[in-house]
C-alpha positions as CSV (number, residue, x, y, z in Angstrom):
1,X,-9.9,2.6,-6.8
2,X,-8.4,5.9,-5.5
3,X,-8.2,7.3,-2.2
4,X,-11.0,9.4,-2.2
5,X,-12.9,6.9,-4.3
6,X,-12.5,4.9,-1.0
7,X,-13.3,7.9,1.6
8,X,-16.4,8.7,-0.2
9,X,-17.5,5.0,-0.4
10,X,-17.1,4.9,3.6
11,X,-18.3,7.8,4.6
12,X,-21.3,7.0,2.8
13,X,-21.4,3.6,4.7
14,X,-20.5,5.1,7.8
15,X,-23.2,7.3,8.2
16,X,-26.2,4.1,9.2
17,X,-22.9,2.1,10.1
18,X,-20.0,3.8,11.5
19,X,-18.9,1.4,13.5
20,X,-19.0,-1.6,11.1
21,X,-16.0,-3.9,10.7
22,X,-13.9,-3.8,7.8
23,X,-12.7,-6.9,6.0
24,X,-11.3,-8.0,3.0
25,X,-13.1,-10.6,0.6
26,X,-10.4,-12.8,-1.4
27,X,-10.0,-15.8,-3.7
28,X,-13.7,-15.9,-6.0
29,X,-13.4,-20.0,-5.9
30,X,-12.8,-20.5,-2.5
31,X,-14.1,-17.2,-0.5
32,X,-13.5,-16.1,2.6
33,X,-12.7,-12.9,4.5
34,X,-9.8,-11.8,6.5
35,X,-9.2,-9.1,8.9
36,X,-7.4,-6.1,7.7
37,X,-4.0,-6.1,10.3
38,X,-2.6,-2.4,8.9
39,X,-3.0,0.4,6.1
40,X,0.2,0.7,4.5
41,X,0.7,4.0,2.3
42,X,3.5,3.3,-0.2
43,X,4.1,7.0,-1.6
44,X,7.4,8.7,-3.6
45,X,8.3,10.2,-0.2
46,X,8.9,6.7,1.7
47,X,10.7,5.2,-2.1
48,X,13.0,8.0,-2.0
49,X,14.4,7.8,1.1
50,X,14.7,4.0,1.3
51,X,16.5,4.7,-2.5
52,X,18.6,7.4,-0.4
53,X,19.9,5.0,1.9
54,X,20.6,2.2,-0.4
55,X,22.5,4.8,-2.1
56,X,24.6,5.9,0.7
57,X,25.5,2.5,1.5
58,X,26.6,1.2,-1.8
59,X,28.8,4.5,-1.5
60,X,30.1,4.1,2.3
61,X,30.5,0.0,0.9
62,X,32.2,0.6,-2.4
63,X,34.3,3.2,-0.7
64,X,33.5,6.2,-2.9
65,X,33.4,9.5,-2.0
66,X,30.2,10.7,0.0
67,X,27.6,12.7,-1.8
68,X,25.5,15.9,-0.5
69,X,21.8,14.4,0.9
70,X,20.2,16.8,-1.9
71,X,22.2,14.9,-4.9
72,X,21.7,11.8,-3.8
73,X,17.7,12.6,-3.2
74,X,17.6,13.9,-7.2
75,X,19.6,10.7,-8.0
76,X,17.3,8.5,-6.1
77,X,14.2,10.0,-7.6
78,X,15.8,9.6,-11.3
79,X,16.5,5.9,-10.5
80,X,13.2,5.5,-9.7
81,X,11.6,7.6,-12.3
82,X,13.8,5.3,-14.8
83,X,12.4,2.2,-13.7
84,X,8.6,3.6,-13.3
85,X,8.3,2.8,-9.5
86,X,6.8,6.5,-8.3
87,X,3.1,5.2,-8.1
88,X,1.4,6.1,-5.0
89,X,-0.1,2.9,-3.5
90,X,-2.1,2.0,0.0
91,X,-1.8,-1.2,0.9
92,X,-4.0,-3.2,3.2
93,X,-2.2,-6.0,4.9
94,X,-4.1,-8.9,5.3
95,X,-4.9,-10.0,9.1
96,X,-6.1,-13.3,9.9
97,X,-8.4,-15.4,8.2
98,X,-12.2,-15.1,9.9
99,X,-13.5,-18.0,8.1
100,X,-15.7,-18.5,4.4
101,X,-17.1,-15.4,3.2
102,X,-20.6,-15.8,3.9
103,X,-23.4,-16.1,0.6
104,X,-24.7,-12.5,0.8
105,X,-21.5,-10.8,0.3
106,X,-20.3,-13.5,-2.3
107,X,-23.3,-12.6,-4.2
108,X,-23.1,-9.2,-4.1
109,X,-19.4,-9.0,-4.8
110,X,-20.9,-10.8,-7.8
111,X,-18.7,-14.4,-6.6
């Protein structure tokens, strides 16, 4: 599921619902719901610039020369690119446990 695969599911939901609570159904043998505690987007944006600093510290640690922000944002993003981490991800963070999912949604998740 995509972002706006998400936004169009609420919005439809929110119009006889908009102030529902959102939860988060986990483990098919053993159901039960959680909170949601935070939305976490995980984007190329936020990967390069943690790459950027780990960057400029190996430099500062190994005692190497400093590089310009811009070359070390292109080397970051290559790094990455290498290894195949640029996917765009959300995460929700689980919040506490609210107790066993009840049967309707178990059914209708198909559980």
């Amino acid at each position: 599921m995509n972002i706006t695969d998400l936004i169009q599911t609420l919005e439809e939901i929110a119009d006889g619902s908009p102030n529902a609570e959102v939860r988060f159904a986990s483990q098919p043998n053993w159901p039960f719901e959680y909170s949601i505690r935070e939305v976490v987007p995980w984007n190329k944006d936020t990967m390069i610039d943690m790459e950027v600093e780990a960057i400029q510290q190996s430099l500062e640690e190994d005692g190497q020369e400093p590089m310009s922000y811009k070359d070390m944002r292109a080397l970051a993003e290559q790094n990455l690119e290498d290894e195949g981490k640029l996917e765009d991800v959300v995460y929700l963070e689980e919040g506490s446990q609210l107790g066993y999912l009840p049967e309707g949604p178990k059914m209708a998740i198909g559980w």
